[in-house]
Structure formats: C-alpha cells, structure tokens
C-alpha positions in Angstrom: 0.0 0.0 0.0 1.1 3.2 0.0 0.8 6.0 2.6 0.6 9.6 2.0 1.6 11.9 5.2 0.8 15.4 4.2 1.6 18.1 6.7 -0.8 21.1 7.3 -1.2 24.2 4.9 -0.3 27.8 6.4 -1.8 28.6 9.8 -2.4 32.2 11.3 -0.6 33.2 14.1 -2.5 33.1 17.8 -1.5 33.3 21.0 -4.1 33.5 24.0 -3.4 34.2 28.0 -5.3 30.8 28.5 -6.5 27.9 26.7 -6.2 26.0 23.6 -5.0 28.3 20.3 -6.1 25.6 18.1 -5.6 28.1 14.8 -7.3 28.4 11.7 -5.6 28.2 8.2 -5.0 31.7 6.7 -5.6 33.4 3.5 -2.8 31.5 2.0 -3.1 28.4 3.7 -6.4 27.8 2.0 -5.3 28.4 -1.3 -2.4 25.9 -0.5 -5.1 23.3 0.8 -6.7 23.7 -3.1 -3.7 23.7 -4.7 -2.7 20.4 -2.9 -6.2 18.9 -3.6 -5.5 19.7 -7.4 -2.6 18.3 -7.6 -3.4 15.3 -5.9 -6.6 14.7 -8.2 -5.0 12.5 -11.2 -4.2 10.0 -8.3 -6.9 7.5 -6.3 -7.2 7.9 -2.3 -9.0 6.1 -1.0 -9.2 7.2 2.4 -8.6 10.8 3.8 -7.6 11.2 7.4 -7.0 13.8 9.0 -5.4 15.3 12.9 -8.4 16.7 15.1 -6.9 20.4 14.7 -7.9 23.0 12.5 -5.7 23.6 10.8 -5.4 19.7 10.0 -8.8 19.4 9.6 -9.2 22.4 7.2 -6.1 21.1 5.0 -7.6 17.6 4.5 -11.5 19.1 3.3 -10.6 20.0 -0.4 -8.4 16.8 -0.9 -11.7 15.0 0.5 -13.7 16.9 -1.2 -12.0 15.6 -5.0 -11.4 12.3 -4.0 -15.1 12.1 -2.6 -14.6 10.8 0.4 -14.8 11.4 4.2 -12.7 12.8 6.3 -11.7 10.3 9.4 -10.4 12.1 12.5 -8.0 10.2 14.5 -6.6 12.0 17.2 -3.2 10.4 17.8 -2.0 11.7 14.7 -2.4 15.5 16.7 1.1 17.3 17.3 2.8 17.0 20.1 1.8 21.1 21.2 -2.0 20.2 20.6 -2.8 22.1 23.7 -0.7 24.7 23.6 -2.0 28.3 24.4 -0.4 29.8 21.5 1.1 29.1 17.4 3.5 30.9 16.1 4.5 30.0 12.2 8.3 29.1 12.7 8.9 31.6 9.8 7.3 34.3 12.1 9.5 33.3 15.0 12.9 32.9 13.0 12.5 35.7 11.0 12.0 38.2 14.3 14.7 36.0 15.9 12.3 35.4 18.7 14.2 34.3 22.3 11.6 30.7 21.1 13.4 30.3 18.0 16.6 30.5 19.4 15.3 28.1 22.0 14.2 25.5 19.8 17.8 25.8 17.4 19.1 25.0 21.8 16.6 22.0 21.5 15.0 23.4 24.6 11.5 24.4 23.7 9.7 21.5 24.6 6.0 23.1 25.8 4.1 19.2 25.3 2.7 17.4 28.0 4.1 13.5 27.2 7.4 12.8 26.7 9.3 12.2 23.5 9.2 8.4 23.7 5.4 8.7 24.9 4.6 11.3 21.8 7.0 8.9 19.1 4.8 5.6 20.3 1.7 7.3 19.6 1.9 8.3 15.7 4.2 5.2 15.4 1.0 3.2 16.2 -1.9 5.4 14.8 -0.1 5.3 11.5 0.9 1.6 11.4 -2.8 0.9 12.4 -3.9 2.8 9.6 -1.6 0.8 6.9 -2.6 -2.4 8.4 -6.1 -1.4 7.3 -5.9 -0.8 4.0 -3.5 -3.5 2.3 -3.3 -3.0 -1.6 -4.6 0.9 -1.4 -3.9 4.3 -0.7 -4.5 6.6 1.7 -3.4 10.0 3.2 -2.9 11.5 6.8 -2.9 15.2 7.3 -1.0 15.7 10.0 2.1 17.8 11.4 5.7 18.6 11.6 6.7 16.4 15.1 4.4 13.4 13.3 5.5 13.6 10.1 9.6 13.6 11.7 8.1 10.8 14.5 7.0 8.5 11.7 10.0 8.9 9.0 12.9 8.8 12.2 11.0 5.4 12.6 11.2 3.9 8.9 14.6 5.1 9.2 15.5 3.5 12.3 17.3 6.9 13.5 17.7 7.8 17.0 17.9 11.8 16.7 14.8 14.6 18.2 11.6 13.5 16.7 10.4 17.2 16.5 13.3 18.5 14.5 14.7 15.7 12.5 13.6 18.1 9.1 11.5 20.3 8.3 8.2 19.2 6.3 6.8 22.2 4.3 3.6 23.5 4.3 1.1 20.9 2.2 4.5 19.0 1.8 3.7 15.5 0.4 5.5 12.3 2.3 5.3 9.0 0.3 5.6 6.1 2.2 5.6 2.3 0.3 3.8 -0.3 3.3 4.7 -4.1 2.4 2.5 -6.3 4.1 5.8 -8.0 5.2 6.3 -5.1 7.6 8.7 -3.4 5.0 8.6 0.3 4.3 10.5 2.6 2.2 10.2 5.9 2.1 9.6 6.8 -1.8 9.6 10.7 -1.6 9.9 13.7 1.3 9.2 17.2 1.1 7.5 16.9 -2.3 6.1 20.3 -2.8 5.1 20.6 -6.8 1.9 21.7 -6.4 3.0 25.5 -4.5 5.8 25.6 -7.0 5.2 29.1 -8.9 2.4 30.1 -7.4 3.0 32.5 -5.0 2.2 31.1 -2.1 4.9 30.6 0.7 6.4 26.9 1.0 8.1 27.1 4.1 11.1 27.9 5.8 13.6 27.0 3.5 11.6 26.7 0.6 10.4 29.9 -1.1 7.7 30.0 -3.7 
C-alpha cells in the first residue's frame, strides 16, 4: 500500500493568555489546501484522514472533497503542542529571531505534555494501524511537523529529536511504500510541486 503523510497548509498566528490556540488556516493556507487537492486529483485515495486540529482538519477538506470521500479524525495523529495556548509560524519566530526560536535551534522548547518516547509511540502506532487497514490501497494522513519527523525517524530507524529531524513544508507531500511483510520505504519527502510558482509561501527553507 502506500501511505501519504501530508503536513498542514499555512496557519495564522495566535496566541491566547489561557486555553487552547487551536488556529485556523489563513488566507494562504487555504489556497495551499486547493492547490494540494489539485494536484493530488490524477491520483486514487481512498481514504482521507485527518489530525483533530484546524488547521489539519481544514487542509484535508478539499483533498476529500475531490477524491469524494470522508474525512476520518483520528486524534493520535495530533502534534505534540495540541494544547498549547499559542502558534506561532516558525517563519514568524525565526525571521523576528524570537528568544523561542533561538530556544528551539538549543533543542529546549519543549511546551508538550508526554514525553518524546510517549509522543513517538503514539503516531508510530496510529499510523501503522492505519496501513494495516488498507493492504493493496492508498491513503493520506494530514497531520504535522513532530508526526510527520516521528514516523520517518521510525522507517529510518534513527535515533535523533523527533520534532526537529527536518522540516516538512507546508502541504509537503510524504510518500511512504507499506509491504504487508512489515517493510517500508520511504519513496519521496518534502514533495512540494503543487506551490511551486504560485505565489504562495512553501516554508522555511523553501520559497515560492
């Protein structure tokens, strides 16, 4: 089978004194989200899921939309700063060399509420369930950065920071090939086509 793991599109920037930011695409983001249905339209999915979060959600309803299906939630696939008062695009925070960028670069901004091990078991087994449900098809998870990095650090067999192994672009495309034997080989990463051209940002090392 193979596995799509597509991160989020664009977010806008929130930060609240107290509760759960939980942001909505922006402007750009949604135009990413069409762009990435588009581009995904030649090929058959046959299941859409998609993290409990906005942004997630809001990402995965075009690409449902054209491949006429459903969107299934499945909350372990949320990132690992799901309750987090406050998001902050990473090109916001490095670009005003924020004391939080500089933190994570230090590997010390670590805001989540399970540890690394606890966070890395979780996608490791909401995605494996997922391919052990759909043998012979295709299907696509839109996710985040940290599950995206938990996930590939896996197939890899790496031992490095699950949150900052790379950085996944915005609508970035992460082709997975599941063998029923338990094999998987990672087929492409970052693949970004579909924003290429058009305007819109990419990411942070990416630009349009």
């Amino acid at each position: 089978m193979e596995l799509l793991l597509i991160r989020h599109a664009l977010p806008v920037r929130r930060e609240l004194d107290e509760g759960i930011a939980d942001p909505q695409l922006s402007e750009d983001g949604l135009a990413q989200a069409e762009r990435l249905a588009g581009y995904l339209s030649s090929e058959r999915i046959h299941a859409v899921y998609a993290s409990p979060l906005r942004r997630a959600q809001q990402t995965a309803a075009p690409l449902a939309r054209v491949q006429g299906v459903h969107i299934t939630t499945v909350d372990d696939v949320a990132e690992w700063d799901r309750n987090s008062n406050e998001y902050v695009p990473v090109e916001e925070l490095k670009a005003a060399n924020d004391p939080r960028w500089q933190a994570m670069l230090r590997g010390e901004w670590n805001v989540h509420e399970e540890s690394p091990d606890e966070f890395n078991a979780r996608c490791i087994n909401a995605v494996e369930g997922l391919i052990a449900e759909h043998s012979g098809q295709t299907i696509a998870i839109v996710c985040h950065g940290g599950v995206i990095n938990a996930y590939l650090v896996h197939v890899l067999g790496l031992t490095v920071n699950v949150q900052g192994f790379f950085y996944p672009n915005y609508t970035s495309i992460h082709r997975i090939a599941a063998a029923r034997s338990g094999e998987r080989s990672i087929v492409t990463i970052n693949e970004t086509s579909h924003l290429r051209n058009s305007g819109l940002p990419m990411g942070l090392f990416q630009k349009s």
